[in-house]
MARPA-396297 format. One line per field, with one value per residue (C-alpha): x negated, y negated, z negated; residue in one letter. Coordinates in steps of 0.25 Angstrom, whole numbers. Each point is the difference from the previous one (the first is absolute). Layout:
! residues N
xx <- X|...
yy <- Y|...
zz <- Z|...
torpa <- a|...
This chain:
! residues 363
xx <- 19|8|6|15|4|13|5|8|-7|-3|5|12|2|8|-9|-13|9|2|-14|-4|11|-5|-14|3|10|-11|-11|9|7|1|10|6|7|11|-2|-10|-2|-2|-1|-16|-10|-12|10|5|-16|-3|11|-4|-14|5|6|16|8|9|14|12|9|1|1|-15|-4|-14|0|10|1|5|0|10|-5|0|11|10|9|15|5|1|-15|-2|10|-5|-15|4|8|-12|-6|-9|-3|5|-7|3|-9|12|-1|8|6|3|9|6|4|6|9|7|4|6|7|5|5|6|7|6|-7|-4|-17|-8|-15|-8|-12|-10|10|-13|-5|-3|5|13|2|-3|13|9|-1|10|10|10|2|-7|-5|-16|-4|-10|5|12|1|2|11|8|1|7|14|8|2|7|-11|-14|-13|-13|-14|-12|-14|-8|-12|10|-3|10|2|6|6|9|2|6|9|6|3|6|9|3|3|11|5|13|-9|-7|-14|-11|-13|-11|-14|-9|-11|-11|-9|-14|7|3|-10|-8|8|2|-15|-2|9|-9|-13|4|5|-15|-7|-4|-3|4|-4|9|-4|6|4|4|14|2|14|-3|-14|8|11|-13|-6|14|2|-14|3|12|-11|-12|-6|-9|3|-10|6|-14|0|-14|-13|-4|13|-6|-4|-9|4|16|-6|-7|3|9|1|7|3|9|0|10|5|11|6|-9|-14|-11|-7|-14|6|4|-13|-8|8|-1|-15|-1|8|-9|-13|8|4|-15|-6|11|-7|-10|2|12|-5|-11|6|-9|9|9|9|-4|-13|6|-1|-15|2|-5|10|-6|-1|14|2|-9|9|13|-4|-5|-16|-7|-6|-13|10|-2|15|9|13|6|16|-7|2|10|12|-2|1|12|6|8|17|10|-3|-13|-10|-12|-12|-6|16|0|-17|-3|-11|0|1|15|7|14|9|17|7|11|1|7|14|0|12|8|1|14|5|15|9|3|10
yy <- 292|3|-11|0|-8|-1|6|-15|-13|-13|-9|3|-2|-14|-5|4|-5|-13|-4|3|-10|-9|1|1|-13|-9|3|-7|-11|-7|9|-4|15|-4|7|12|7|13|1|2|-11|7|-2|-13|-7|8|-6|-14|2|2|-15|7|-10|3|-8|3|-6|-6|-15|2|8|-8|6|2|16|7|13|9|10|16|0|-9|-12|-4|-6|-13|-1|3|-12|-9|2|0|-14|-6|3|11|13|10|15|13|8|8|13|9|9|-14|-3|13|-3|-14|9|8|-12|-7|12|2|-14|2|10|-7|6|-7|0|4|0|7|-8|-10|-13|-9|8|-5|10|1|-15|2|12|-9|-14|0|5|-5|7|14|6|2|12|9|4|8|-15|-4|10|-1|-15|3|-4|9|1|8|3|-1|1|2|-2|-2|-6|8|2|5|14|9|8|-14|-5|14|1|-15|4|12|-11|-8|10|5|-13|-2|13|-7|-8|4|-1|0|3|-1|3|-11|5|2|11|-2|-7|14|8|-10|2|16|2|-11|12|12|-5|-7|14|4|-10|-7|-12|-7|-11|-9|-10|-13|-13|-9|-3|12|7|12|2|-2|10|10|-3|2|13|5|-3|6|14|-4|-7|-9|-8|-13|-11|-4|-13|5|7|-11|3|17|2|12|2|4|14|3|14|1|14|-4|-14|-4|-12|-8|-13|-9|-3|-13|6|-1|12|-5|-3|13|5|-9|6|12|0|-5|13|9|-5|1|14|3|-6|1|10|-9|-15|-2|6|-11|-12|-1|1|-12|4|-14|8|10|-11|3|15|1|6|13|0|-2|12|8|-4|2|14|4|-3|-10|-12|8|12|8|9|-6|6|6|-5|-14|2|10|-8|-9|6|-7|10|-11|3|2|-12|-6|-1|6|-9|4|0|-14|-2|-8|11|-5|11|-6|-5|3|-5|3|-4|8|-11|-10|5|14|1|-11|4|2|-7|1|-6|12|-2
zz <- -285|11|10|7|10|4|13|3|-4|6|11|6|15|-3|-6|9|11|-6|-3|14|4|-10|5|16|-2|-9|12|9|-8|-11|-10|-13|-9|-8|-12|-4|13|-9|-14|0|-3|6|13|-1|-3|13|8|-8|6|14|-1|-4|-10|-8|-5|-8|9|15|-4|-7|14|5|14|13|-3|-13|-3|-7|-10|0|-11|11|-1|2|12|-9|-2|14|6|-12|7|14|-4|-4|15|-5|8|-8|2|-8|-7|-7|-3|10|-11|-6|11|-2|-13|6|10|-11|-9|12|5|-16|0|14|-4|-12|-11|-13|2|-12|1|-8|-3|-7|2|1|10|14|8|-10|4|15|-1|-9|3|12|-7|-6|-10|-8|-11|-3|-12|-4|-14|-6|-7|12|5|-12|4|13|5|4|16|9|8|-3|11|-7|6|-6|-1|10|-11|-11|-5|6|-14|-7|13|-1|-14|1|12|-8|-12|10|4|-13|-5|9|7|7|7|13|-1|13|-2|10|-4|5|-9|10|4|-4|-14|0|4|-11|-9|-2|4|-14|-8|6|-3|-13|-5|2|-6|-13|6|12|7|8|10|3|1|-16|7|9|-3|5|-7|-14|3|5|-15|-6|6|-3|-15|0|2|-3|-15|6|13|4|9|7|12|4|-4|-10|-8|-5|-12|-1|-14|5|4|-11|-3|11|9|12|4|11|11|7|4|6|14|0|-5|10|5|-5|-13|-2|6|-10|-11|4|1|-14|-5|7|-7|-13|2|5|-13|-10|-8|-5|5|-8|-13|1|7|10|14|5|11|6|3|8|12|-1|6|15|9|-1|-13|-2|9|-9|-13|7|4|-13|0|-9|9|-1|9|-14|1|-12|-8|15|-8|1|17|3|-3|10|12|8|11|9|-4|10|7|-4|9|-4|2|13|5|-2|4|-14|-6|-15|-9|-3|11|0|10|-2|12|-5|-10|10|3|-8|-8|7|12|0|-14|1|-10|-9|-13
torpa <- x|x|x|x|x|x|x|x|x|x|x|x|x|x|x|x|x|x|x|x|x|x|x|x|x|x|x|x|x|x|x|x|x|x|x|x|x|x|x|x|x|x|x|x|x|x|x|x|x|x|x|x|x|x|x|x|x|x|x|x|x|x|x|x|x|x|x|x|x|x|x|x|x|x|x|x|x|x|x|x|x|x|x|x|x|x|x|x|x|x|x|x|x|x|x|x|x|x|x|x|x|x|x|x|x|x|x|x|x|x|x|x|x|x|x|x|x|x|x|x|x|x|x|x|x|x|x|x|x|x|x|x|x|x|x|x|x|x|x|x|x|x|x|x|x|x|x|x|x|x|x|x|x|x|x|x|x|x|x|x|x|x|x|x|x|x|x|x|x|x|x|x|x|x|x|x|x|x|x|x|x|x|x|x|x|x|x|x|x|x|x|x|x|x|x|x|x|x|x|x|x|x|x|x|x|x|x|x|x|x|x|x|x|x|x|x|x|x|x|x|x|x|x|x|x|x|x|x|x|x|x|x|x|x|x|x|x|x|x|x|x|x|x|x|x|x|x|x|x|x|x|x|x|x|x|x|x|x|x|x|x|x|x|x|x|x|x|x|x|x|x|x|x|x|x|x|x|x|x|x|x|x|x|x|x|x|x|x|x|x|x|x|x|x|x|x|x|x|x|x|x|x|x|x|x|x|x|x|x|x|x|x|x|x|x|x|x|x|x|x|x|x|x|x|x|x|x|x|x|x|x|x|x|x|x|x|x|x|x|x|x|x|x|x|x|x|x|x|x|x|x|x|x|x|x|x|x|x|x|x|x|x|x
């Protein structure tokens, strides 16, 4: 069995950078997030453990500090919490804000704002809710149920596939070709980078594994993309989730995993696919293996099943190994760039501004 991983997975740089505020804040005060900080429970019962609360809204807030998630609020949230006296700090993605700019400058400018997004969403309510007026879709449904306007902005959702986003721009515009219709891409770039790296490696597979969170958006549109190529795609939270008889029979299975999705998450996951592709041959036939006992591998005999030798160092199928190897992208750090030695450690500060550097309003 052979084993893919996709060259873009994991945490983003927004969301790494909010946990670390999360957890610099909570050692020095008292801190209360309103909301999920990110869409991950293994995230969120660590920030638990370190003392952090969480509230849905300011008024139920049980300390002087609140916190803003990494999906960002609307200035009416913010002055609601900063009218009840409370300190309020900002954990929002900065690629977030971006999308914030382009929908101010679109109703500046005096264009109808369309967004292009889950309506429920928090980071759909933190673009729309200080407006006075917009319209919310995600369907051809939805665009057929538009009014016509002289003039349209459109922004979207910044973990919306880009595909779907531009497929409903082009409906827009077809829809009502007198209008003028704005679009400015606020998908952004490791949404991406995830998501065309989920088509390469779902094209090669036949099975896929996806890591992340029950709730997060952009772990469900990495295993609705992976479908769209691949027969068999599994949502797993954690290890505890794999079921060892998925890959029965299979010849190359591929790995990846949302914006949330802690590195030893993946790691343990990952690990448990390595035994499975060492041990296929026979394990699965007799239902002996459990990928809950992959955690019982040493370090260096993980090393040994990654690199294609049996824990004993006996050289396995050499397919099993070879299609792991991750030369660092244009961009990555590779792992002794960024001083972490784990055989995996990829680190994309090309991530933070890349694509949005210069974002001008373009019809």
């Amino acid at each position: 069995m052979k084993l893919l991983r996709a060259s873009h997975l994991g945490m983003c740089f927004g969301v790494r950078d909010a946990i670390a505020l999360a957890q610099t804040e909570a050692a020095r005060q008292p801190l209360t997030i309103l909301g999920e900080l990110v869409h991950n429970e293994t995230v969120l019962a660590d920030l638990r453990a370190r003392g952090i609360r969480f509230a849905s809204q300011p008024a139920t807030a049980e300390t002087d500090t609140v916190m803003v998630t990494a999906h960002g609020a609307s200035e009416a949230a913010k002055i609601r919490a900063r009218a009840r006296g409370l300190h309020v700090l900002e954990a929002t993605c900065p690629l977030v804000h971006v999308a914030h700019r382009a929908v101010q400058t679109l109703v500046r400018e005096g264009f109808h704002l369309v967004i292009i997004g889950k309506r429920d969403h928090v980071e759909v309510r933190g673009l729309t809710e200080d407006l006075a007026e917009c319209d919310i879709l995600l369907t051809e449904a939805d665009v057929a149920a538009l009014r016509e306007r002289p003039r349209f902005g459109i922004a979207a959702q910044t973990t919306q596939p880009i595909e779907r986003v531009r497929q409903l721009v082009a409906l827009i515009r077809a829809r009502f070709p007198q209008s003028e219709v704005r679009f400015v891409d606020t998908v952004c770039q490791p949404t991406k980078q995830r998501q065309s790296a989920a088509e390469e490696l779902a094209r090669q597979c036949d099975v896929v594994v996806v890591i992340g969170g029950a709730h997060s958006n952009n772990t469900r549109e990495l295993v609705a993309t992976c479908l769209r190529f691949c027969p068999c795609v599994h949502h797993v939270q954690g290890l505890a989730d794999l079921r060892a008889e998925w890959f029965a029979g299979a010849e190359t299975v591929g790995l990846t995993a949302g914006t949330s999705t802690p590195d030893a998450t993946i790691d343990a996951v990952e690990q448990a696919l390595w035994r499975i592709a060492a041990f296929a041959d026979g394990a699965l036939e007799c239902g002996e293996f459990s990928p809950l006992s992959a955690g019982d591998l040493s370090p260096s005999e993980f090393r040994s099943v990654r690199d294609g030798h049996g824990p004993n160092g006996s050289r396995q199928r050499r397919d099993a190994s070879e299609s792991l190897r991750h030369e660092p992208l244009d961009g990555d750090q590779s792992p002794a760039e960024s001083g972490d030695e784990s055989p995996h450690s990829i680190a994309r500060p090309d991530e933070r501004f890349a694509g949005h550097a210069a974002a001008p309003l373009a019809a």
